[in-house]
C-alpha positions as CSV (number, residue, x, y, z in Angstrom):
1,X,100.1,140.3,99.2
2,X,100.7,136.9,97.5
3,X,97.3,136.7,96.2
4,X,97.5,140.2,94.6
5,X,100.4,138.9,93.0
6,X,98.6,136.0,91.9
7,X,95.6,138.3,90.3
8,X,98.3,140.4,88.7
9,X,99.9,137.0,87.4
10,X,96.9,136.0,85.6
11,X,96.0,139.0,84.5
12,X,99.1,139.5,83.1
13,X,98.6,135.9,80.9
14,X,95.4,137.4,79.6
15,X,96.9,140.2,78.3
16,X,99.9,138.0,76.6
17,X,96.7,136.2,74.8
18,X,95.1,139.6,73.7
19,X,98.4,140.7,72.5
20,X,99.0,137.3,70.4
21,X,96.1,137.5,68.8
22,X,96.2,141.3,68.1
23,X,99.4,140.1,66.2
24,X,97.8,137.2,64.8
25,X,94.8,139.4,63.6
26,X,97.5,141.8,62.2
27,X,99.5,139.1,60.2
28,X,96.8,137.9,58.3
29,X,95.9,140.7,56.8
30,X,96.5,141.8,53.3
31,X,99.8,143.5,53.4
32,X,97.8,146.4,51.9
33,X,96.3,147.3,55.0
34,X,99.5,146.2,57.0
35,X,101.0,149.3,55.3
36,X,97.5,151.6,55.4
37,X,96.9,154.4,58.1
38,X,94.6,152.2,60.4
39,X,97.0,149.0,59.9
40,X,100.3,151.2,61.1
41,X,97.9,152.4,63.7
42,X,96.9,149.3,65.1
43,X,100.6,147.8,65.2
44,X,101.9,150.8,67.1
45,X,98.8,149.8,69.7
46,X,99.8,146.4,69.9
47,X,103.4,147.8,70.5
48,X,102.1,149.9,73.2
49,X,100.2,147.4,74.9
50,X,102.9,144.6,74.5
51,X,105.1,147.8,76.3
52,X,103.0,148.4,79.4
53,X,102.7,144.5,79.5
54,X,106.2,144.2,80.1
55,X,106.2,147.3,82.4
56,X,103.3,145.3,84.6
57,X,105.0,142.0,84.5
58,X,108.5,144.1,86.1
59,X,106.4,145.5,88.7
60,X,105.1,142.1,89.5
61,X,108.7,140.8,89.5
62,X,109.8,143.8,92.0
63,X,106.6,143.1,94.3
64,X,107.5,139.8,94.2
65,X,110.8,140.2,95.3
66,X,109.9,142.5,98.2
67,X,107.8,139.8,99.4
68,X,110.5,137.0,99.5
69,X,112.6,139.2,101.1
């Protein structure tokens, strides 16, 4: 079980870096496309993504814990 919590771990780093630099790629664009359709559409992926993130990392947390005890 520890080393599926491991894999989930780093897996989990991964998709911190894919969300940074979906934020990064977002920030540096004009703020004309910030505001656009497909700009408001990509933030409110990133958002989604960053969301299921954090669900993953509590369900690694909760697996953790039922290891340990």
């Amino acid at each position: 079980m520890n080393r599926i919590i491991k894999t989930l771990q780093n897996s989990i780093e991964k998709l911190r870096e894919e969300i940074q630099k979906r934020e990064d790629i977002f920030f540096n664009r004009s703020e004309s496309w910030q505001e656009s359709d497909k700009g408001l559409d990509y933030e409110d992926k990133t958002m989604e993504i960053e969301s299921l993130a954090d669900d993953l990392e509590n369900t690694i947390d909760e697996l953790r814990e039922l290891v340990n005890n």
